[in-house]
C-alpha positions in Angstrom: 107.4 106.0 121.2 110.1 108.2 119.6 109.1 111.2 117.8 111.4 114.3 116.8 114.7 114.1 114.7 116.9 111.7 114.9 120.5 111.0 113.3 120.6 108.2 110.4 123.9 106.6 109.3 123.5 106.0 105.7 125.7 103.2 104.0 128.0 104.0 101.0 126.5 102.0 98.1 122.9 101.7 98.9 120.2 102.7 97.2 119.3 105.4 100.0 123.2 106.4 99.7 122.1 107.7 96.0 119.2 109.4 96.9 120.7 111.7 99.8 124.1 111.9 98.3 125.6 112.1 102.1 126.0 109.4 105.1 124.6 111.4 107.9 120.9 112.7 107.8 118.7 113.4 110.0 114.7 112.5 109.8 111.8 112.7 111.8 111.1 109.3 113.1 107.4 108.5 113.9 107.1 104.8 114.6 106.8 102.3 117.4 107.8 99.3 115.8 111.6 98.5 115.4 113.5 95.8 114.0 114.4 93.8 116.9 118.6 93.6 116.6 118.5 90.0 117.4 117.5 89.1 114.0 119.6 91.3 112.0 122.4 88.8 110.7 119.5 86.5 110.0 118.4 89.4 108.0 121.4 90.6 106.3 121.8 86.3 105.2 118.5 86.6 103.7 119.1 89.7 101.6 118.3 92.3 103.3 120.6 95.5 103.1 120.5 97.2 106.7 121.0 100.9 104.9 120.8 103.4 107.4 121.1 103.1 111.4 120.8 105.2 114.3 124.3 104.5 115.8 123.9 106.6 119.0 120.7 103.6 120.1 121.6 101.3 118.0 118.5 101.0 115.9 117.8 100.4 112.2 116.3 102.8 110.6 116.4 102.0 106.8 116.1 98.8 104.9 116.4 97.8 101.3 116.2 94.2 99.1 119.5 93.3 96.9 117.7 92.1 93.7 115.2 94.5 93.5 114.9 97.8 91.5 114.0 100.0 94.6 112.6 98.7 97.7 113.7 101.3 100.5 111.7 100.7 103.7 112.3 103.6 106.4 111.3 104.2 110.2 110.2 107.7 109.7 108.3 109.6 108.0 110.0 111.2 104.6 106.6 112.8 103.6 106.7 115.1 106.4 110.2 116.9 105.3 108.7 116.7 101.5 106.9 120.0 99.8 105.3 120.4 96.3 108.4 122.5 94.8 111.0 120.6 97.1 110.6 116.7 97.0 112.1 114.5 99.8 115.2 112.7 98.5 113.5 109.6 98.6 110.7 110.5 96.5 112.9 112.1 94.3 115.0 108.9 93.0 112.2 106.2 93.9 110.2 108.1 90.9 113.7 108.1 89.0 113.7 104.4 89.3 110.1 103.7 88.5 110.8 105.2 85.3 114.2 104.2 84.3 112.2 100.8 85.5 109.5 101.1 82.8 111.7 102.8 80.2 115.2 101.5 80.3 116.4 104.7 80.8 117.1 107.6 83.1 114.9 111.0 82.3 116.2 113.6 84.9 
């Protein structure tokens, strides 16, 4: 299992992208699955956006759909960096979507 901070390569143009507002982040990954690399064209044919990546092992780290209004899967754990006065990037615009979703429009 990996625990600790890791380094994230975020993807220009995804979803995660706008949330962070930088390419390289660094999280605390908590997780013992991983997407096995063998089937990530297969992915990426089917629609799935590989958003973020630990490039020093190779690993994915953040996934997102194309059509959908916000589907951001991670490997670690945003709720651990998030605080009551201080939400996680994540949070942050996933709650930005849900109500642009349900509105039609964006209430910062």
């Amino acid at each position: 299992m990996r625990l600790g901070a890791y380094p994230c390569n975020i993807q220009t143009g995804t979803k995660a992208y706008k949330a962070y507002k930088k390419k390289d982040i660094t999280e605390r990954h908590r997780h013992r699955f991983e997407v096995n690399n063998k089937f990530v064209s297969t992915l990426k044919k089917n629609d799935l956006i590989i958003s973020g990546t630990n490039t020093n092992l190779n690993l994915v780290e953040m996934i997102e759909m194309k059509n959908h209004p916000w589907f951001v899967a991670v490997q670690f754990h945003p709720e651990l960096k998030s605080r009551i006065n201080d939400a996680h990037p994540l949070f942050k615009d996933f709650i930005k979507s849900a109500v642009k979703h349900k509105y039609g429009k964006q209430n910062s």
